[in-house]
C-alpha positions as CSV (number, residue, x, y, z in Angstrom):
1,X,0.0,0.0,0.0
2,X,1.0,3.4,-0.1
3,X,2.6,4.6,3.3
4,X,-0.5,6.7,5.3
5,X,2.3,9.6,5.9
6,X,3.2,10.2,2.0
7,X,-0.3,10.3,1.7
8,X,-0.8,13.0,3.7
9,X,2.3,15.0,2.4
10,X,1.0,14.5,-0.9
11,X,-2.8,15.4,0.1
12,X,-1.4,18.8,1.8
13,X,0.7,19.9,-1.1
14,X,-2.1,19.2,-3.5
15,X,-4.7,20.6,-0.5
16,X,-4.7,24.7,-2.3
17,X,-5.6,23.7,-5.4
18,X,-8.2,21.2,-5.0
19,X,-11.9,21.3,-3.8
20,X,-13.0,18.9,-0.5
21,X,-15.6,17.7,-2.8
22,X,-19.0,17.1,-0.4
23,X,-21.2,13.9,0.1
24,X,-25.1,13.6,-1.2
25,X,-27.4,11.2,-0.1
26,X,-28.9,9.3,-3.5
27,X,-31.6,6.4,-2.7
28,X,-29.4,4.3,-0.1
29,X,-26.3,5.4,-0.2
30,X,-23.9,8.3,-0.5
31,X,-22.3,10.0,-3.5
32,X,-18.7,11.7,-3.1
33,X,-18.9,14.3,-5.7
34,X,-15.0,14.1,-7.5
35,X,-17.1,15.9,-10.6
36,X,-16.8,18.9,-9.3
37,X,-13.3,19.3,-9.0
38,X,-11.9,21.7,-11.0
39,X,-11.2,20.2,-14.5
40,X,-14.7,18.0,-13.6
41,X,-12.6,15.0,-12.2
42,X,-10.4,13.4,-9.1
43,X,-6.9,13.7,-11.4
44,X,-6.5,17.0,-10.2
45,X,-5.8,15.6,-6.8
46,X,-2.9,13.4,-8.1
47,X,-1.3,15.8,-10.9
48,X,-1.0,18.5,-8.2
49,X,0.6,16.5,-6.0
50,X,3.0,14.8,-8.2
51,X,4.0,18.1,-10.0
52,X,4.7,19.7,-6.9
53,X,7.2,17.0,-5.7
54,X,9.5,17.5,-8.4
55,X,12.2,19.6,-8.2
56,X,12.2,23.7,-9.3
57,X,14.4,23.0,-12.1
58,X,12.8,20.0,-14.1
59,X,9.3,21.4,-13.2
60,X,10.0,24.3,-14.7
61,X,10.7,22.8,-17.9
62,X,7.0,21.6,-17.8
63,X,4.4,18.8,-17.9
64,X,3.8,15.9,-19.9
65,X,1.8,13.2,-19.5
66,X,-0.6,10.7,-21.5
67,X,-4.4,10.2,-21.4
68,X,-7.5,9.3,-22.6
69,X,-8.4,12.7,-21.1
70,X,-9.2,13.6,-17.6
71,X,-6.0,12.9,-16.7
72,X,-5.1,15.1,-19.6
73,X,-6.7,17.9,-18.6
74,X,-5.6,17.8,-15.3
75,X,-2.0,18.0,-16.3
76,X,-2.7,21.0,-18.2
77,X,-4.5,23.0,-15.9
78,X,-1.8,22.0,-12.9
79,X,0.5,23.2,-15.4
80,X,-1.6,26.5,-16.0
81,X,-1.7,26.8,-12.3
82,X,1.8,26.5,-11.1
83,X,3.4,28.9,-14.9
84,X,4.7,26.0,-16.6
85,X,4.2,24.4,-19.7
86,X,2.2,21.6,-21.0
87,X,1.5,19.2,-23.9
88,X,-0.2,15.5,-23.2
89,X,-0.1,12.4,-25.6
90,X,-3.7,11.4,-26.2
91,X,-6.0,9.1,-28.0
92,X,-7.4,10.4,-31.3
93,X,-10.7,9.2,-30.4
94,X,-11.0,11.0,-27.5
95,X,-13.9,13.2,-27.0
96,X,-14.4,16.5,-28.1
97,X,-14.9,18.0,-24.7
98,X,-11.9,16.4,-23.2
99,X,-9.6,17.6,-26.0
100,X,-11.0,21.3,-25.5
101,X,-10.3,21.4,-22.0
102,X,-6.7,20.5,-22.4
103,X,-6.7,23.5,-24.5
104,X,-8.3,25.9,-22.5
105,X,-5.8,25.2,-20.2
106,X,-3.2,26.2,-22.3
107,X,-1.9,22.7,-22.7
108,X,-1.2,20.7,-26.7
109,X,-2.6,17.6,-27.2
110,X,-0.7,15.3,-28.9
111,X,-3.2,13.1,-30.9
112,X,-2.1,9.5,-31.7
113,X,-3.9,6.4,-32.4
114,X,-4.5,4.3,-29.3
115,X,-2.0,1.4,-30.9
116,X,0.7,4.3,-31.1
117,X,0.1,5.9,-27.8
118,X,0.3,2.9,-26.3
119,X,3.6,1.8,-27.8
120,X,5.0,5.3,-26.8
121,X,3.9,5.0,-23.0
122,X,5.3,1.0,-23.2
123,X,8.9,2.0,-24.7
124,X,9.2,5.4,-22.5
125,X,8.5,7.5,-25.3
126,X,8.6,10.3,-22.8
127,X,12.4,10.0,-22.2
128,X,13.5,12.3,-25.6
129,X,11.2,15.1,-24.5
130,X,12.1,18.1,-22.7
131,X,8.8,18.2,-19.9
132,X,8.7,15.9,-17.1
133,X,6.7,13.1,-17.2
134,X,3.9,12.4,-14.4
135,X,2.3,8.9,-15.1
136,X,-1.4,9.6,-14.9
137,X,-1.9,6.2,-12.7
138,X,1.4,3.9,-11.7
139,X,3.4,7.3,-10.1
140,X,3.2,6.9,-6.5
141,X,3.2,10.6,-6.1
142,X,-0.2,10.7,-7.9
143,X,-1.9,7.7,-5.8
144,X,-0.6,9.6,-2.7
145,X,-2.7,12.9,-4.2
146,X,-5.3,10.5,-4.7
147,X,-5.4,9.3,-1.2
148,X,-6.5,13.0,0.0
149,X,-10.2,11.3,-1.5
150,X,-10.1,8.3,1.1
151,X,-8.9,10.6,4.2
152,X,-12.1,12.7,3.3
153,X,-14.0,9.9,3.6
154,X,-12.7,8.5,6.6
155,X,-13.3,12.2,8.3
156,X,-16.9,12.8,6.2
157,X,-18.4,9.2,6.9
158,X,-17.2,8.1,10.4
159,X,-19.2,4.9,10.1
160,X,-18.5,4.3,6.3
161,X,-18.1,0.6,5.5
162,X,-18.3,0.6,2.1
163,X,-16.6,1.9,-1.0
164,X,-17.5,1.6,-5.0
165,X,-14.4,2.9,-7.0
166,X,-14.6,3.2,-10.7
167,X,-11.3,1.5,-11.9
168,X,-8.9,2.1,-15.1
169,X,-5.4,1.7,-14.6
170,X,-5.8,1.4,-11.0
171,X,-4.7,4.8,-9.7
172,X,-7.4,6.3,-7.9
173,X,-8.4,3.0,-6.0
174,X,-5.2,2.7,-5.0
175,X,-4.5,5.3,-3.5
176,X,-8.1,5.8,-2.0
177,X,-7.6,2.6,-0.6
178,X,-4.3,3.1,1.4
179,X,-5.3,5.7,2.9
180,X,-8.4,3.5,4.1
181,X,-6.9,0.3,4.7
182,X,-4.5,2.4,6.7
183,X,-7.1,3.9,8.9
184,X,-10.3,1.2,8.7
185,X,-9.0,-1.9,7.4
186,X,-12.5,-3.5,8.2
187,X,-13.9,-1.1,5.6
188,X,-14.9,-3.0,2.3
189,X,-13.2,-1.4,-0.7
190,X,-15.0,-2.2,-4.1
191,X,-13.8,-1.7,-7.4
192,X,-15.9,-0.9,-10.6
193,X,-15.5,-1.8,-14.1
194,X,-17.8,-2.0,-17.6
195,X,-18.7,-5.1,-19.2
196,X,-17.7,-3.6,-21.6
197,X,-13.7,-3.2,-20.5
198,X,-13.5,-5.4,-17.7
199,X,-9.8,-5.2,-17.6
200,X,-8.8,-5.7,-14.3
201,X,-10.9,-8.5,-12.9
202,X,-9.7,-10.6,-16.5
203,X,-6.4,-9.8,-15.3
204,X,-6.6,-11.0,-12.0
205,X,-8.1,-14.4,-13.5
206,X,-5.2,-14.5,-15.9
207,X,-2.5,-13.7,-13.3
208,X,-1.4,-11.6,-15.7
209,X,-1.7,-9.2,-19.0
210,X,-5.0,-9.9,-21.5
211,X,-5.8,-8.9,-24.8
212,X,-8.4,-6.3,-24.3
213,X,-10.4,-4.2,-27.0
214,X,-12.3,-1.1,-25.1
215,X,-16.5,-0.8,-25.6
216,X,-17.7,1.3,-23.6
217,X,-18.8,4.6,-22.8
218,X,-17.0,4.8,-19.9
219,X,-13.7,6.4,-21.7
220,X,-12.0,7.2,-18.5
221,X,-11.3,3.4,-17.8
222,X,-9.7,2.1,-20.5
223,X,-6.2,2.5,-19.6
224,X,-3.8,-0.3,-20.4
225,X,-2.3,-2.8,-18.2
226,X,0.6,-2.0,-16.0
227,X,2.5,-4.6,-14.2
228,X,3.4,-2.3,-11.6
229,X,-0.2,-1.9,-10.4
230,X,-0.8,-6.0,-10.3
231,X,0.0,-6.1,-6.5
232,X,-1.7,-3.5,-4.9
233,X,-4.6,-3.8,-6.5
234,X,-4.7,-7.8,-5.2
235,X,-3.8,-6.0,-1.5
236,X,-6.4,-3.2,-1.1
237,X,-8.9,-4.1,-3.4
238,X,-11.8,-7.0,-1.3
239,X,-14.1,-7.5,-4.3
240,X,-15.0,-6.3,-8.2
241,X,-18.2,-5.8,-9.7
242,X,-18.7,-5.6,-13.5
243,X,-21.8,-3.3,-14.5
244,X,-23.0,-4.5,-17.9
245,X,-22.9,-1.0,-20.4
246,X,-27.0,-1.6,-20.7
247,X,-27.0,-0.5,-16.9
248,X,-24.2,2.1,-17.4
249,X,-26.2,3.9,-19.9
250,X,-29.5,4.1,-17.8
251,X,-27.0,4.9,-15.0
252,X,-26.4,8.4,-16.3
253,X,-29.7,9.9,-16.4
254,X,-30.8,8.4,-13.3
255,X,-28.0,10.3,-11.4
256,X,-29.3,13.6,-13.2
257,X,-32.8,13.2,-12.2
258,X,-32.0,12.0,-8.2
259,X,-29.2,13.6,-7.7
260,X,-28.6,16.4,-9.7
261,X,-25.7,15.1,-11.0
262,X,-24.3,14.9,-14.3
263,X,-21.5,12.1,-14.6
264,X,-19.8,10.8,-17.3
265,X,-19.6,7.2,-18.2
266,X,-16.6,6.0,-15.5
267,X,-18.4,8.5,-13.4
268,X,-21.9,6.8,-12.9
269,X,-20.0,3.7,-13.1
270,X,-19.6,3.1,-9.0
271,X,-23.6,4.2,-8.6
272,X,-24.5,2.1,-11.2
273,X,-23.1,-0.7,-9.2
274,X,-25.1,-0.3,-6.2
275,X,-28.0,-1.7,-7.5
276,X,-25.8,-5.1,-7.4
277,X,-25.6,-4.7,-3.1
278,X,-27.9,-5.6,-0.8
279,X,-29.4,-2.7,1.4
280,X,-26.9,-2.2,4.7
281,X,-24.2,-0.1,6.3
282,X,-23.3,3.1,5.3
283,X,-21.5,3.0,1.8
284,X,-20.2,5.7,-0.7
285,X,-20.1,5.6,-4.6
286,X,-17.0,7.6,-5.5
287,X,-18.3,9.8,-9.1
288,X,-14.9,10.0,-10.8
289,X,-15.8,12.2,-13.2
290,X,-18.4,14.7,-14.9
291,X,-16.6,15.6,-18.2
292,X,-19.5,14.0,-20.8
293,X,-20.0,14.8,-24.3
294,X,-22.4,17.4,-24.7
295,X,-24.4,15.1,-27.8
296,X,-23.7,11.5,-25.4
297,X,-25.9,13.1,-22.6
298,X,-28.5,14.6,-25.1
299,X,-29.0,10.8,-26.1
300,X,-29.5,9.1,-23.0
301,X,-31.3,11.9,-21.6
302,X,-33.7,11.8,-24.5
């Protein structure tokens, strides 16, 4: 796990430019509202606290990073934040919104197809380019800024006993879940995939990497395998639930109408598990993220 204390470093340095993002009730459970961070997702909490560990001198040289987008975007407004420069390797698919909000923030995206970018992350492609590179899941720097979510939660929700955490590359849970496991090990910690890129619980049936083709709306998830991540996910992770995309879908526009929410697809995806637990203690549905295409919501809305 990651140490409890580099948590809490990380969580302080990260603390000024982040929101303490509040709790709703929603039917039986609680919602922990990551959408309305700043760039409309948790990353913020991890590229803060990762930029600000590095040194003066290669900070100041900027900020690179890869992602589908929220991470993305979170880069380049931690970049726009702290005077520094920024460009982020992404997937040409990625949506509209997500590539406009890199921009806003004064970052470049770098567009590649997803079989390119993921050859450049694989083979370091980072290492001939002037910024430095903050890994938008496997730094530990960035888990630790993630782990300011699960100290909230321990303070917010004294008597919490569960946790749904959309997973992608394993970053957020991760580091949510140290900080828990640290403080309430009794408390279940559940992660939350798609049918439709079910990556991680494949993986842990395989003991290893799979062949994987993302289909799904939940875009924020689809981050590749990283054998790095293999073991603490098998530490601080007790069970996985797979929501089918059916589910994901109707997800959406039920978390708009109860709770006034608007998530995107890895977003609803820890609410739209909940229907799969049996009425109990107090548990939480972490909503990753609220940065959904404009025409996406217009269609399941309608």
């Amino acid at each position: 796990m990651i140490e409890l204390e580099r948590i809490r470093a990380a969580a302080e340095r990260a603390r000024p430019h982040v929101y303490r993002t509040p709790l709703i009730p929603v039917d039986a459970a609680l919602l922990k509202l990551e959408c309305l961070q700043p760039t409309g997702s948790f990353k913020v909490r991890g590229f803060f606290a990762a930029a600000l560990s590095l040194p003066d001198e290669k900070r100041r040289h900027g900020l690179i990073t890869v992602s589908a987008g929220n991470a993305a975007q979170a880069c380049a407004y931690a970049a726009h934040t702290l005077g520094v420069p920024c460009r982020v390797v992404m997937y040409d698919t990625a949506p509209a919104t997500k590539i406009e909000g890199v921009k806003r923030w004064g970052g470049k995206p770098l567009l590649m197809p997803r079989p390119a970018l993921l050859d450049w992350l694989a083979n370091a492609g980072w290492e001939s380019e002037p910024e430095a590179f903050i890994h938008p899941f496997a730094d530990v720097e960035v888990m630790a800024g993630h782990g300011g979510l699960g100290l909230e939660l321990i303070e917010d929700a004294p008597d919490l006993a569960r946790v749904l955490i959309p997973v992608g590359g394993g970053g957020l849970i991760g580091g949510t879940a140290s900080a828990i496991k640290s403080l309430r090990p009794d408390v279940e910690v559940i992660g939350v995939q798609s049918d439709g890129y079910s990556m991680w619980t494949q993986v842990l049936e395989a003991g290893g990497p799979v062949s994987i083709t993302p289909d799904t709306i939940a875009d924020g998830t689809t981050a590749p395998f990283d054998a790095r991540m293999l073991g603490l996910m098998r530490e601080v992770v007790d069970r996985w639930l797979t929501v089918p995309e059916p589910r994901l879908r109707a997800a959406i526009p039920e978390l708009a109408v109860a709770g006034k929410v608007v998530a995107e697809g890895a977003g609803a995806l820890a609410y739209a598990a909940l229907e799969q637990l049996p009425p109990g203690p107090t548990t939480v549905a972490v909503v990753s993220g609220g940065n959904i295409d404009p025409k996406l919501l217009a269609t399941l809305l309608s």
